[in-house]
C-alpha positions as MATLAB code, in Angstrom:
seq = 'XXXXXXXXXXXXXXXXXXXXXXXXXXXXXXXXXXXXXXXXXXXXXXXXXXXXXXXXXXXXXXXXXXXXXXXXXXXXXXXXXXXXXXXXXXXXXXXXXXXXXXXXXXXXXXXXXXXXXXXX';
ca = [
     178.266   79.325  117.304;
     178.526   82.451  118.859;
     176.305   84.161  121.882;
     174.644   86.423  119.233;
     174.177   83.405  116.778;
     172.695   81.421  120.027;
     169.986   84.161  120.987;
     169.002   84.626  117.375;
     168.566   81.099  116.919;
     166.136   81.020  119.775;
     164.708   83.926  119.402;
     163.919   82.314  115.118;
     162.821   79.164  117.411;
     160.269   81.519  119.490;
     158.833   83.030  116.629;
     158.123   79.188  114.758;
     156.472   78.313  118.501;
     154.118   81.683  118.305;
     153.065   81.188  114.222;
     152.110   77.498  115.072;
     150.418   78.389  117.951;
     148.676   81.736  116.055;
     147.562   78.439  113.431;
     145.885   76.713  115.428;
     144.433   79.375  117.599;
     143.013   80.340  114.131;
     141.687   77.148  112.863;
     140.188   76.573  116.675;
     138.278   79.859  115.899;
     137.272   78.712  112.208;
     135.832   75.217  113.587;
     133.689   77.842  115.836;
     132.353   79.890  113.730;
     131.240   76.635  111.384;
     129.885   75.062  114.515;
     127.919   78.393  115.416;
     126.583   77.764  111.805;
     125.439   74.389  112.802;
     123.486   76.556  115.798;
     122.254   78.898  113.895;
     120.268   76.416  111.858;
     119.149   74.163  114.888;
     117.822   77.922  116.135;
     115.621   77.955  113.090;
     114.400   74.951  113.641;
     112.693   75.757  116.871;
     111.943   79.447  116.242;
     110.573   78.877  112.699;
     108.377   75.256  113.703;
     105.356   75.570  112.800;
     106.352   77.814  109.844;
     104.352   77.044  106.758;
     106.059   75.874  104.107;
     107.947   74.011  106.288;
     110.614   73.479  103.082;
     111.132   77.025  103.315;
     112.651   76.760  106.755;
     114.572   73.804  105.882;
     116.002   75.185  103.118;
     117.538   78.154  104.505;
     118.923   75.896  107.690;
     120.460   74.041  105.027;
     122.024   76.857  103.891;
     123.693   77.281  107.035;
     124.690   73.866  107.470;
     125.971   74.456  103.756;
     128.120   77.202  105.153;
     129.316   75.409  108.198;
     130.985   72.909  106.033;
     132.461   75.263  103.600;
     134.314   77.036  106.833;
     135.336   73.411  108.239;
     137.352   73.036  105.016;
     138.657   76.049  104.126;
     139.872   76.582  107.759;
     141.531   72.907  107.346;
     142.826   74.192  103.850;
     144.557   77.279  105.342;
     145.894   75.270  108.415;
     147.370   72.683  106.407;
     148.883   75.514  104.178;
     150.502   76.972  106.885;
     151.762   74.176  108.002;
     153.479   72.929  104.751;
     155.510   76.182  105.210;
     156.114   75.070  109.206;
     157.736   72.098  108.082;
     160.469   73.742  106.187;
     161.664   74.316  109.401;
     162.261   72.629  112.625;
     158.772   73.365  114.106;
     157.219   70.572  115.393;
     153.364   71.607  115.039;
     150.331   68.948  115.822;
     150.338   66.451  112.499;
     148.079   68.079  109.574;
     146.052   63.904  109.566;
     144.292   66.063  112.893;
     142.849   69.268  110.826;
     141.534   66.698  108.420;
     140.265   64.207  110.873;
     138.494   67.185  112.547;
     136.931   68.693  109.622;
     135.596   65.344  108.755;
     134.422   64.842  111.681;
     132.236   68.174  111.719;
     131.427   67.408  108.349;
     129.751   64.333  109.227;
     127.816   65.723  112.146;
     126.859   68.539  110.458;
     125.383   66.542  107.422;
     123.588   63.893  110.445;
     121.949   67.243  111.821;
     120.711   68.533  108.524;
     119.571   64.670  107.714;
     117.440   65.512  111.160;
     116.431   68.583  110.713;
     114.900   67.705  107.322;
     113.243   64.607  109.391;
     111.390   66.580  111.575;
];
């Protein structure tokens, strides 16, 4: 391989480091905007308490929470679709098992803070 073939090589290696970085910079930002969801219907909670019908309020937190699990899995969809191109190279990104383990996870707390919020 020559010099030329070397740099290009690296610099082809560089670029694969960047995109899976830019991936999971972007499916970091996804998980926050689904967790600022999750906030935005704990916020109701308190600012709309003693609202009357309370089922009102609940309904449009769940709504929210609704949202914030849509955004866990399409983030996790978009990740993992990135990634399936990743591996047609020799970019080693994180394994995809961790979008989906984190998205579950989410899920789950996000579902156990509506099942709360609908408690109260």
């Amino acid at each position: 391989m020559t010099d030329r073939d070397t740099l290009a090589k690296k610099r082809t290696d560089w670029a694969e480091d960047r995109t899976i970085l830019a991936n999971e910079r972007t499916f970091s930002s996804w998980m926050g905007t689904g967790m600022a969801s999750v906030g935005v219907a704990i916020g109701l909670k308190a600012v709309f308490g003693a609202f009357e019908p309370t089922w009102a309020a609940k309904v449009v937190a769940s709504v929210f929470l609704g949202a914030a699990i849509v955004v866990f899995w399409s983030a996790r969809r978009q990740a993992l679709k990135t990634f399936a191109r990743l591996k047609e190279t020799d970019a080693e990104a994180q394994p995809s098992r961790s979008y989906t383990v984190l998205a579950l996870v989410l899920t789950l707390a996000t579902v156990l803070t509506g099942a709360i919020l609908w408690s109260l």
